[in-house]
Structure formats: structure tokens, C-alpha cells
N, C-alpha and C positions, 0 to 999 in steps of 0.2 A: 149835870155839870161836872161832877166828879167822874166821870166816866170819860167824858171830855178831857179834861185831865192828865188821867191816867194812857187815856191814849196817846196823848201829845208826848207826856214821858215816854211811850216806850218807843215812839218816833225817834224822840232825842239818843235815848240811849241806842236805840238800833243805830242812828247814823253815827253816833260817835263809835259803834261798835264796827262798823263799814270803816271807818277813816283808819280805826285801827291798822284791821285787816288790809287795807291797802297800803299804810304804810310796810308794816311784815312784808307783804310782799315784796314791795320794793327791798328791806331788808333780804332779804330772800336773794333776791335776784342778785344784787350787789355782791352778797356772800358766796353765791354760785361764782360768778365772777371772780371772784378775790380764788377762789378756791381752784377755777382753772388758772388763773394765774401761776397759782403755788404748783400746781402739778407740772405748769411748764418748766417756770423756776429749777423745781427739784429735777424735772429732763433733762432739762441743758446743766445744771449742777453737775449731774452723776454722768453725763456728756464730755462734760469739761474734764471732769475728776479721769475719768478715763483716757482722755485724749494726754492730759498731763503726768498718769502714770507710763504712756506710751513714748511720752519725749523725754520723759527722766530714765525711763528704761533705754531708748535710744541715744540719750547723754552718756549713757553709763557702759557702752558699749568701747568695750578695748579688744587688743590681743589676745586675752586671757579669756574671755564669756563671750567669741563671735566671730564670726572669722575673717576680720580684720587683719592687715597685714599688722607685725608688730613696727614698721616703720610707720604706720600713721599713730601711734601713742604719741607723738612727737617725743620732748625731749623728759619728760617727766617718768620714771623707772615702775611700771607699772607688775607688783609682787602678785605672782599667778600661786593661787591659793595651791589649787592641787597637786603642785610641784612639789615631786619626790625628793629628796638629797639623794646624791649619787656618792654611795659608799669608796669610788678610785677618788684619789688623790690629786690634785693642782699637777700640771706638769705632763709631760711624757709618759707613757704605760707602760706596764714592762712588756717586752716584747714590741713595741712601736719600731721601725724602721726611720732611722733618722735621716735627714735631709742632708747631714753636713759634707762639706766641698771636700773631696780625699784628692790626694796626691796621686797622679798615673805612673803606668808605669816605663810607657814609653812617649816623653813627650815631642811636641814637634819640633822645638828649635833648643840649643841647648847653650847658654852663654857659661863661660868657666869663668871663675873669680880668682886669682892669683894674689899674694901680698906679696906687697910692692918693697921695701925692704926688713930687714930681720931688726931684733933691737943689737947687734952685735957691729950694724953697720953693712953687711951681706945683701946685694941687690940677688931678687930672686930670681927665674927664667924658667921658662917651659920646662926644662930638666930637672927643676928641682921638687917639682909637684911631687906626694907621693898618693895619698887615698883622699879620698869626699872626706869632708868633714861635715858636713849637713850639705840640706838639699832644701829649696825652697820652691813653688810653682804658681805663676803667675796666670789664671784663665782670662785670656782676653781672645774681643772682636778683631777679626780681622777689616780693615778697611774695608768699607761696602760702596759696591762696585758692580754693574748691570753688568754681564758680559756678553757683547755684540757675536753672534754666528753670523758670515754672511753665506748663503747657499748660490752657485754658479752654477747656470745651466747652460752646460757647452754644448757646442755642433760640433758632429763627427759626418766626414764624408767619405763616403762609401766607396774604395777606391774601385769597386766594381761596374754598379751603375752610376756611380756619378751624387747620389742621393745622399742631400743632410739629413742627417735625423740629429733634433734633443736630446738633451739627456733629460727624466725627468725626476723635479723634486718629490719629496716625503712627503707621504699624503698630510701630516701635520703642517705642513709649512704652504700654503696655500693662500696668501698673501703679502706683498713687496714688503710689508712693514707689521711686525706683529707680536704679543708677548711669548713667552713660550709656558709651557706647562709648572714651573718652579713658581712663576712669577705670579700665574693665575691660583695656583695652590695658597699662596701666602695672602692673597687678596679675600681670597673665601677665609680663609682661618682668621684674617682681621674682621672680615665684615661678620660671619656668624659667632664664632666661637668670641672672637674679642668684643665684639660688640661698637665697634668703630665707625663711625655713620662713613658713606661716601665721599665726604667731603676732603673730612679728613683723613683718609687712606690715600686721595691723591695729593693732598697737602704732605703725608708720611713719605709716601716714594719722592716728592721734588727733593726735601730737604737732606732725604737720605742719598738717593742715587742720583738727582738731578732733574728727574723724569715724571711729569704732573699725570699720573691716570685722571682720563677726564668721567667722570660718572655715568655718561653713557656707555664706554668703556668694561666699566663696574656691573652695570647691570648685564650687560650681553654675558660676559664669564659667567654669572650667577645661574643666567639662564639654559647656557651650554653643559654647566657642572648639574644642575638640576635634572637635566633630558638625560646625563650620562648614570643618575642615582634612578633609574626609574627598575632596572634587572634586580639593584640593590635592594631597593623599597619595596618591591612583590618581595623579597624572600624574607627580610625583615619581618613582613604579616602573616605569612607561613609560619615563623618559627612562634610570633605572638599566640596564633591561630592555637596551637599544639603545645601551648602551655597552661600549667596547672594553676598558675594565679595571674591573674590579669588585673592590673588597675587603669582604670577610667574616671576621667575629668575631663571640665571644660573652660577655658577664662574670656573674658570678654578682652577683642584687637580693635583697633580702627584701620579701616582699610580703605582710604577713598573717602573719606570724611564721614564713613558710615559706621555702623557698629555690628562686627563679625565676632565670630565664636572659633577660637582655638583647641580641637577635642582632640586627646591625648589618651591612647589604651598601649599600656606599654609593662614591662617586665623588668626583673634585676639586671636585664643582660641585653634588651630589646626597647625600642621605642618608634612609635609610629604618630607623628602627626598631620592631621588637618585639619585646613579652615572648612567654615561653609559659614551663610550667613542667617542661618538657625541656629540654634540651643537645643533644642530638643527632641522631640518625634522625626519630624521630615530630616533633621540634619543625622542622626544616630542610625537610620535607617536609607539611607540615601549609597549611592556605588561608594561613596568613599571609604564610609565606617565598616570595620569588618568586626563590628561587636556582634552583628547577627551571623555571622560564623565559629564565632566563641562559644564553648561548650562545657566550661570549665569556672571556676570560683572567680568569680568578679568584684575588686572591691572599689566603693563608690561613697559617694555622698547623702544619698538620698534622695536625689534629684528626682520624684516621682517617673520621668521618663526611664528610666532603668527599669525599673519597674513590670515595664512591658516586655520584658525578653524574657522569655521562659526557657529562652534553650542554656542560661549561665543560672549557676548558685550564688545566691546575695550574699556579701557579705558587707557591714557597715566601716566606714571608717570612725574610730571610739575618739576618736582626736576630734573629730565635730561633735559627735554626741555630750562628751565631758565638758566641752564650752558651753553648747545648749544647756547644759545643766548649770554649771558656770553661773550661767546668765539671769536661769529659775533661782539659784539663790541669792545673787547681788542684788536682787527686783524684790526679793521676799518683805516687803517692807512691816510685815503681822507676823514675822518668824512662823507659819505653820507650816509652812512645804519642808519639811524636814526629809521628806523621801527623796529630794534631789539632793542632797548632803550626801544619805543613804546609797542610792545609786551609783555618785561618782564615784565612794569612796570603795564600793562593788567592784568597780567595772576596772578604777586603777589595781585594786591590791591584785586581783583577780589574772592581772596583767604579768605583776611582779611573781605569781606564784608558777614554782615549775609545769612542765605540761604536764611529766606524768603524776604530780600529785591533782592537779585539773580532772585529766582522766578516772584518777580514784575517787572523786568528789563528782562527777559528772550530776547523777540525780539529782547531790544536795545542792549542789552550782544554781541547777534549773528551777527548783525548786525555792531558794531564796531572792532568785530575780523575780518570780512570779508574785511572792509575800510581797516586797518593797512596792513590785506595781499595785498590787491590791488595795497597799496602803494608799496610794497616792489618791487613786481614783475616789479615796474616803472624800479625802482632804480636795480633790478638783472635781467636783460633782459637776452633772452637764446641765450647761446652763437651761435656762428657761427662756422659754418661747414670750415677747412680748406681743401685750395688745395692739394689734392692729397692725403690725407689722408684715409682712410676708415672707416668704423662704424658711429656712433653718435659722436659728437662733446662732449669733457667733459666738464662739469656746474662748479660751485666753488659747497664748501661745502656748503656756507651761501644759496645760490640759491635751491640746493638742500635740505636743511630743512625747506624755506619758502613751497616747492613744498611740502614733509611732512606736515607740518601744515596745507595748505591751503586744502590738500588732504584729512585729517583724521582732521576734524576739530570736531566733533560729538566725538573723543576718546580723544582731548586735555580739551574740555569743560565737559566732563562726569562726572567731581565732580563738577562744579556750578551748574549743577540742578538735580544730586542724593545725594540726604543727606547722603546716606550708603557709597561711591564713595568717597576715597581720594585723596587729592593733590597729592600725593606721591607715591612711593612704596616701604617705606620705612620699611615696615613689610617684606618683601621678604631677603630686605637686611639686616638688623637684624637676620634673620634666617637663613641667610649665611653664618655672619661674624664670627661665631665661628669656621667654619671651616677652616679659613683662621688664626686663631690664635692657635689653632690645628698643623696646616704647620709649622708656624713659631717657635713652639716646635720639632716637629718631619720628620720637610723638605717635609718627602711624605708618603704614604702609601706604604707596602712592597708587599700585595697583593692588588688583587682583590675584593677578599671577606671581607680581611679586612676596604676596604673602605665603602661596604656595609653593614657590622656590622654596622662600624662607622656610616651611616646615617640610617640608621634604629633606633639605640639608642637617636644618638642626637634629630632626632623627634620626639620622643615619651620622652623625658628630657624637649625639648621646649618645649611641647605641657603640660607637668604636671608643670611646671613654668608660662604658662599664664593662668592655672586654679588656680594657688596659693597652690600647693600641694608640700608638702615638700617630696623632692626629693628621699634621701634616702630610706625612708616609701616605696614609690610608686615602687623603684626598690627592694627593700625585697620581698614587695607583689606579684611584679612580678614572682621573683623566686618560691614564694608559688603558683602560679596559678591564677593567680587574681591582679586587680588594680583601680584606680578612671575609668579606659575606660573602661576594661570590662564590669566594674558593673553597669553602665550607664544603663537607659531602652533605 
């Protein structure tokens, strides 16, 4: 009977020792549960957390940390940290050539002032004048006024055989009704150089002369003036070709309601552009770019497509690079990236110091760029591959532009030890940026060719502005056959 019992007990206890056990489990299981939860949780947390330092870092993008125009800061004065003071003075430099209006010395009309009579009562007269007593000079417009040529083509008869013959016109004059060369010059120097849309160029001639150019009008000169720059523009890329620094860029046009690429490789004294409606490889590479004829110090952006030409020496523009760094410290929200502080303030002072004291510090130069990158890479250590994911693991930006730097260190230092090798590349963008103010007159290009006109002209406009040649002149000349490039040996 006890035996009975004792068995029933251990019955009991085993099944309450089972109920246990099943509840744990279920405990278990729930807790599994709760615990993928949390690991989702903390995913999309450290998800978010990322995603929100990339739109606060994207917030945080001005002028000064990105290469942002400084007209999009809007109105609010946005202080660029690593801005040096400029030791000149507010005002004129000495030695500036000032603008102001002088008196000539032969003017065109001349009115003489006489008084009228003396305080004694004495009426004055032509006779009584004796020297100038001052001289004053008035610059004005003369009345504007088209002036009409009309061209007659007479018959002469032959008092031999009897035979009229013509006389015939200039081969420029080749329609009953037409503008002439003055007319079309000042049309192109409103439309490129001024920036003056179509419209109103022929709204400027009615009100001035009387005479509405209508836009179709507009466009044929462009087009005629464009086919007459084509001698101009091969010798432009010759003289590019054969020079010792060459800068290249490219900015995004609209042309046709599409999105075109404006690529600019041009000199202190030279500029060549075109479109194509790539960015990169196939457009850099294509008949138009003559960067694959370039042989000589190329500075750029970083645009990995540069990249690929090995027949030019790199060199960076540090105007991007010091933003890019800019941008590493404004984001630094742990202050530990201290080596982009370090760097800018490298790559600025480095700038301000003479060459040849550059040249006497060469090793130590190279060797303190290499220290600061070593440091960084303490501080940006490469990320870690996560579970289950596939590919490469992704770096921060900051990470990946020390990796740039440390990589292309020969293209960032390229202007401390070539004197000819600028900080910048700030010639490129200069010879961009009228096309972007161009746009903001006229939205986009309506064609193709039209864009092409358009850069064909504007570099051969740039290009007689950084020789000092008055513009007009040059595009007259043009139309005659000739100009400061042709006539170049």
C-alpha cells in the first residue's frame, strides 16, 4: 500500500514537474520572441540613427562645407570657418588702374561760353574773349539710328554687241532685305556675353531703332556666327592642347527638356567648351573632348572619370577638398575627427606659404600629410562587415575621403611644389559660371545645336576677354573672316 503511494506521488510530482517544464518553454519561446523583436528594434534604431545623421549632415550643407552655390544660403550670412583675413586694406590697391571718366583731348563738338555783360556795364563780343578759363566735357550718346545702305544693280549695254550685262553685288549682301554685320555683332554680344534672352533683344532694337528682330532672326546670326568660329575653335584646342596646366569641369544644362553636361578644359588665356549629353567616360572620351590629347597637369575635381587618363598629371582642386573637410568637422558631433581641423589647416597655411620656402620643406611637407592621414585612419577605422548581409560593408563619407586623400596624395599636394599648379580650380568654374546665368535668363536650351552654338561662342568670348580684346571688335572681325586667334602665328 505504501508503495502504492509513493508511486502515485512521484506521478504527481513528475507531472507537475512536466507542467513546469512546459510552461519554461513557452517562457522560452516568448523570450526568444521578445529578444528578436529587440534586435529588430535596435536595426532599425541604429537605421534611423544613421539615416537622421545623414539629413542633419545634409541640413547642414552650405557654401562653406560643399559645393553649393553661395546664392543658395539664401539670405542668412553664412561665416566660412577657414577664411583667412586678407592683410590689403578696404578700398583700391596701390597700383590698381582706376576707372574714372578723364577729359580728352580732342573733342568732337566744341560750344564756347561767353559772358554776357561785365559788372562796369560793358556788353561783351567775340573780340573780347581772351584764354579758356576752364574746360568741362560732356560723354554722351549720340542719337541711335539704323542706317539704311541701299545697293543698285545697274545694266550696262555693250555698245558693241548690243549685250546688257549686271553689275554685281557684294557677295555679303545676298538678300533684298538684310542686317548687316554691326548689327549681327551686337546681337551675339547681347545674347552671349549680356545674357539677354531673344525676346528681349528684339523688344531692345524696336524701342531703340524702331526695328523688332524677330527670334528666328536671332537664332540663324547665332548659327551663321557659330559655323564662322569653327577655324577659331580648332586653334583655341591647339593652343589648350600645348599647355602646361589645363583645368577641367563639368555642370549640369537643360537642353530640350533633358538633362545635358556642359564640359569646360580651358587655360588663363584659352577656353573651350562643349555639351554632350554624358558626364562622364563616353562624354570625356568622345571627338569632342580633347582631354585625351592633353599631356600636361590637369586640374579637376575628383570626378573618378579623370581618373582614367593617364596621358595628364592630376592635380586636385583644394577648394573642394577644404569644404569636404568643412563638412568632416561641421558633422563631428563626438568632436573626435580632429585630423580634419588638422588637415584643412595643413593644406590652407601650406597654401599661404612661399614656394620656395615649400621647396625647402618638401620631405617635411610630405611627411606631415602622411602623419595627419595615419592619424585619421586611427580615429575612422573600416567598418565591419554585417551578419547576413552581402557585398562590402559601407565606410562614412568622412572615411572615405581620408581613403581619397591618403590615396591621391601626389594630386592634392601638386601645387606646393609646381609653381605653374594652382590651389584651386577655380579657372574652370569661372568658365562655367556664365552658363548657369545664361539658364537663369532662359531656363534651358530649346535645341541641341542651339547649346552648341552657345558653347562654341561663349569660348571663343572667354577666351578674347582673358586676352584683353574688346569683344565686339573681335566678333565683327569674325564675321569678316579673321580675328586676334586666327591671326596668331
Amino acid at each position: 500500500m505504501d508503495s502504492q503511494n509513493e508511486i502515485l506521488e512521484l506521478k504527481k510530482m513528475l507531472f507537475e514537474a512536466l507542467q513546469q517544464i512546459f510552461v519554461m518553454e513557452k517562457e522560452i519561446e516568448q523570450l526568444k520572441e521578445e529578444n528578436l523583436k529587440i534586435s529588430k528594434l535596435e536595426a532599425e534604431n541604429k537605421a534611423l540613427m544613421a539615416e537622421n545623421d545623414e539629413l542633419k549632415a545634409r541640413l547642414n550643407q552650405n557654401s562653406s562645407n560643399s559645393s553649393k552655390p553661395s546664392s543658395s544660403d539664401g539670405y542668412k550670412k553664412i561665416e566660412k570657418q577657414y577664411k583667412r583675413e586678407s592683410p590689403k586694406l578696404r578700398g583700391g590697391q596701390v597700383g590698381h588702374k582706376g576707372g574714372t571718366l578723364l577729359q580728352i583731348a580732342n573733342p568732337d563738338n566744341t560750344i564756347k561760353h561767353l559772358p554776357s555783360v561785365c559788372s562796369c556795364g560793358h556788353q561783351f563780343s567775340e573780340a573780347d574773349k581772351t584764354s579758356i578759363q576752364s574746360k568741362r566735357q560732356v560723354f554722351e550718346i549720340p542719337e541711335p539710328k539704323l542706317i539704311v545702305t541701299e545697293h543698285q544693280s545697274y545694266g550696262c549695254k555693250c555698245p558693241k554687241c548690243g549685250k546688257i550685262t549686271k553689275g554685281a553685288f557684294p557677295d555679303k549682301v545676298n538678300a533684298p532685305v538684310q542686317y548687316g554685320d554691326r548689327v549681327k555683332s551686337f546681337v551675339i554680344f547681347m545674347d552671349n556675353e549680356l545674357k539677354v534672352s531673344k525676346k528681349n533683344i528684339g523688344q531692345f532694337f524696336l524701342n531703340l531703332f524702331g526695328y523688332a528682330i524677330n527670334e528666328s532672326a536671332i537664332t540663324t546670326m547665332l548659327s551663321d556666327f557659330s559655323k564662322k568660329l569653327l577655324p577659331t575653335e580648332e586653334k583655341i584646342k591647339e593652343k589648350i592642347k600645348s599647355s602646361e596646366v589645363g583645368h577641367a569641369d563639368e555642370t549640369g544644362i537643360r537642353v530640350d527638356k533633358k538633362l545635358n553636361w556642359l564640359h569646360v578644359l580651358s587655360t588663363s588665356l584659352y577656353t573651350y567648351l562643349f555639351v554632350h549629353e554624358k558626364r562622364g567616360k563616353v562624354a570625356m572620351r568622345s571627338e569632342e573632348s580633347i582631354i585625351p590629347d592633353f599631356k600636361n597637369w590637369l586640374v579637376h575635381d575628383c570626378l573618378p572619370t579623370y581618373f582614367g587618363f593617364d596621358n595628364v598629371t592630376h592635380s586636385f582642386c583644394n577648394a573642394h577638398i577644404v569644404r569636404e573637410l568643412q563638412s568632416v568637422i561641421d558633422n563631428d558631433k563626438d568632436g573626435l575627427k580632429k585630423w580634419a581641423k588638422k588637415l584643412q589647416d595643413f593644406l590652407l597655411s601650406l597654401n599661404e606659404m612661399e614656394f620656395s620656402e615649400r621647396i625647402k620643406k618638401r620631405l617635411a611637407i610630405s611627411e606631415e600629410y602622411y602623419r595627419i592621414c595615419k592619424e585619421g585612419f586611427v580615429i575612422e577605422p573600416p567598418p565591419k562587415k554585417e551578419k547576413g548581409k552581402k557585398g562590402r560593408p559601407k565606410s562614412t563619407k568622412s572615411r572615405n575621403l581620408l581613403c581619397r586623400l591618403a590615396k591621391y596624395k601626389k594630386a592634392v599636394l601638386a601645387f606646393a611644389f609646381n609653381e605653374n599648379v594652382p590651389f584651386t580650380n577655380n579657372q574652370a568654374e569661372r568658365d562655367l559660371r556664365p552658363a548657369k546665368v545664361k539658364l537663369k535668363v532662359s531656363n534651358c536650351f530649346r535645341s541641341s545645336d542651339g547649346a552648341k552654338h552657345y558653347a562654341r561662342i561663349q569660348g571663343f568670348i572667354s577666351t578674347a576677354k582673358k586676352n584683353h580684346k574688346n569683344i565686339m571688335t573681335e566678333i565683327y572681325n569674325t564675321f569678316n573672316g579673321y580675328n586676334f586667334i586666327t591671326e596668331m602665328a
